[in-house]
N, C-alpha and C positions, 0 to 999 in steps of 0.2 A: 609544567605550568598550566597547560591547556587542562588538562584531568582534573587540577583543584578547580576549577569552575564549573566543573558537570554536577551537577543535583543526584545522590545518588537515594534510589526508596528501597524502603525495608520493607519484609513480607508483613513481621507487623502492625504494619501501618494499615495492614489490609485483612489480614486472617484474625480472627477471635481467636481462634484455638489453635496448639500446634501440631494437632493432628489432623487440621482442616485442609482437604486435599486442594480446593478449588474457591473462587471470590468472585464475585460476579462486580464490575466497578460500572456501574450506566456513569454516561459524561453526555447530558443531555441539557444544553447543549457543551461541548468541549471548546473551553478555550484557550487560546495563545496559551504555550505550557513552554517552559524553557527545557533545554538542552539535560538529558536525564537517564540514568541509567537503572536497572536492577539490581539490587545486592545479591538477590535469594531466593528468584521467584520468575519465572516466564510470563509470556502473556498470549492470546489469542488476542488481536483489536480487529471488530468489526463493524464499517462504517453502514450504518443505515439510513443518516442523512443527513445533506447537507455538502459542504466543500471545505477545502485548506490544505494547506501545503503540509508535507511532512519529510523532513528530511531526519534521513536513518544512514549511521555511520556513517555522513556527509553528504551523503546523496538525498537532492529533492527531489518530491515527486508530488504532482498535486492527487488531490483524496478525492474522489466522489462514492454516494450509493454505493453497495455490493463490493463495496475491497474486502481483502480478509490479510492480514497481517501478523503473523507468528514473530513476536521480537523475546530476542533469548536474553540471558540476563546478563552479558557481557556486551552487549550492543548501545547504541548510545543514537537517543533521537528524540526530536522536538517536533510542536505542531506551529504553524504561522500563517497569516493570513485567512484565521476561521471566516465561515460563514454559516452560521445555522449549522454547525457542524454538529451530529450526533455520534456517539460512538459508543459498543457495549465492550468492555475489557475483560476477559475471560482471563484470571491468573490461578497459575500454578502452581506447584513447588517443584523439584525434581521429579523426573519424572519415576524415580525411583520412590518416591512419597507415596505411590496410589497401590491400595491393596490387591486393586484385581486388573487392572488394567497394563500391558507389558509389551513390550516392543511395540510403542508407537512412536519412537524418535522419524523413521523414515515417512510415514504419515506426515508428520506435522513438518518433516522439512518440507514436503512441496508445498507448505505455503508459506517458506519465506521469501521474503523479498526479493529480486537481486537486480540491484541498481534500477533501472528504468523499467523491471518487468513483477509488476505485481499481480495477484490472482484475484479474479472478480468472482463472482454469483451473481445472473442476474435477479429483477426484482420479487418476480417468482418464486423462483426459488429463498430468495430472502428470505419473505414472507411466512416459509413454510421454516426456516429455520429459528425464528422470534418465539412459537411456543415451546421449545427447547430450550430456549434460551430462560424464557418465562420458567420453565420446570427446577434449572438449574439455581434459579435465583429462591424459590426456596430450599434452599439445602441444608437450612437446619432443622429442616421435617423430612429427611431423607437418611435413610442408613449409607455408608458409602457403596455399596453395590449398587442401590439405585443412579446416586448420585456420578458414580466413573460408567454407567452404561448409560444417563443420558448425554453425556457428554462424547462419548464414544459416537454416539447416534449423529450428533451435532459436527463431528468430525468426520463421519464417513458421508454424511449429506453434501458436506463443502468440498470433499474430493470428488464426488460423483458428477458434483456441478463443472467438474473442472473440462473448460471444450478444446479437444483439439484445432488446431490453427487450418486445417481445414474447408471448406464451405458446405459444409453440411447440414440438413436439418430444415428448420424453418427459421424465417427471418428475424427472429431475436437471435436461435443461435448462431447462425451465419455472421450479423453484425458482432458477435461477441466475440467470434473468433478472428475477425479480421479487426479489432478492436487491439485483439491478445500480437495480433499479426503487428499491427504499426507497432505495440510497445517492443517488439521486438527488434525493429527492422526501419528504427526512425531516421537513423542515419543514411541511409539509401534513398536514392532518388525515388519519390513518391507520386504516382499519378492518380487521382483519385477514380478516373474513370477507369483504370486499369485494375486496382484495385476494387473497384464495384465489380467489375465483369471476373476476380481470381474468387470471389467470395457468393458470385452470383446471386448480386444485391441491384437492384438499383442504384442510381446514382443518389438521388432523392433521399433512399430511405438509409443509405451511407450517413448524408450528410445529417440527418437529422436523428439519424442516433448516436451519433458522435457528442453531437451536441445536447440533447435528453442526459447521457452519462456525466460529457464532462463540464457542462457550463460554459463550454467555447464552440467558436465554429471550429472546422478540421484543420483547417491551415494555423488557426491560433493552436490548436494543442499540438500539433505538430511540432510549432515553432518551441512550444514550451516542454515536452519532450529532448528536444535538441540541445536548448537554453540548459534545461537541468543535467545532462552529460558532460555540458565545457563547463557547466558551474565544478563541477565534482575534478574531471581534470586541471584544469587553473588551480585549483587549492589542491590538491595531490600528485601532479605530476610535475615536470617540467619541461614539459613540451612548451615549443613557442606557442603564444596566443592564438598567431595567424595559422600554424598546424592544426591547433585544438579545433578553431572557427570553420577548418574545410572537412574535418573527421566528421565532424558533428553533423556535416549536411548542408552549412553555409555557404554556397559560393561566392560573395562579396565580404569579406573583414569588416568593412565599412559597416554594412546592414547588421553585422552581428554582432558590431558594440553599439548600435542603437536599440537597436533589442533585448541585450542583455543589459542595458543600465537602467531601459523603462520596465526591466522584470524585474530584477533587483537593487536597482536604486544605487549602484557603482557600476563604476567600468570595472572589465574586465582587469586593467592591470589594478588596478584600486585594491580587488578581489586578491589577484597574486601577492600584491603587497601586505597581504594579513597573514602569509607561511610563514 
């Protein structure tokens, strides 16, 4: 029943031609989009600006600046609660479609998703990857070997960008790593001055690039971090609530259906009541 309600898009709707390997979709700004899937076609989505939620095969997760998101064509996801949200959609076909370009399935899996851990670039680096993106967007002045080597270029940028969880470097990429560090590790007791001192940040400069990235202060994205984990288990598992609420890093039941009803507008059993 739930599958007939998913919106599902055709390559069609997007390729001129059916030998056209790649589609450049700007969503400038992108809004509210319902629950949707791909028939026939992949996508790269790259946020350059702005915020909103996106929940992918169930899972939310809020969007800011520098994500980069590989959704395949059997995957099923919506955006909500835009803000000024920008986004470039880079789509595919098989990846068997492209004349000269070949095993890059392992490529493009490290940037999908998985659940609460997505892959950023920061703004730097963004920056540098937009005239690529610009190249890509004329591709009907490109023979396809221009067109799969700039896109290739545009892919090995975004993997290069990618930082170990580390403290390394300078203080962008330090904070980006300990950025990459909480999506990993939100469930666990978090102290922020602990975590300035593993990533050898200030505390200061923790806190305010947490917030530059996510539009919250740290303990808000925390909370919403944690929020988007028992959102996913309540609607796919069956664990008790009050299990789900202490996994997730809650130690009061109480504070975590106050928090999850002002995120999402139901209580949690509200939530379980929709399986």
């Amino acid at each position: 029943m739930r599958d007939k309600m998913i919106m599902k898009l055709y390559a069609k709707e997007f390729f001129s031609q059916k030998q056209q390997s790649l589609s450049i979709e700007p969503r400038a700004p992108q809004d509210n989009f319902p629950e949707h899937t791909h028939h026939d076609f992949d996508e790269i989505v790259i946020v350059t600006e702005g915020k909103g939620r996106h929940i992918l095969n169930g899972y939310p997760h809020e969007l800011y600046a520098g994500m980069i998101l590989y959704i395949e064509a059997q995957d099923h996801h919506l955006y909500e609660n835009v803000e000024n949200l920008h986004l470039t959609n880079i789509l595919f076909r098989d990846l068997n479609h492209f004349q000269f370009l070949h095993n890059i399935g392992d490529l493009l899996a490290t940037m999908k998703p998985e659940k609460s851990l997505y892959q950023v670039i920061n703004k730097k680096h963004l920056t540098k990857a937009l005239p690529l993106i610009d190249k890509l967007s004329t591709q009907s002045q490109l023979e396809p070997l221009q067109q799969e080597s700039q896109f290739f270029q545009l892919l090995t940028l975004i993997k290069q960008q990618q930082f170990d969880i580390q403290g390394v470097g300078n203080n962008e990429e330090k904070s980006m790593q300990m950025l990459n560090f909480l999506q990993h590790n939100f469930t666990e007791n978090i102290e922020w001055e602990s975590l300035a001192q593993q990533f050898s940040l200030p505390l200061r400069t923790l806190y305010r690039y947490i917030k530059n990235q996510t539009g919250e202060t740290p303990q808000n994205y925390l909370n919403k971090l944690r929020l988007f984990e028992a959102y996913y288990q309540i609607l796919y598992t069956d664990k008790a609530i009050t299990d789900i609420a202490y996994d997730c890093g809650f130690n009061d039941s109480s504070y975590f259906s106050t928090c999850f009803k002002r995120e999402f507008r139901l209580s949690p059993r509200e939530l379980r009541g929709i399986k």
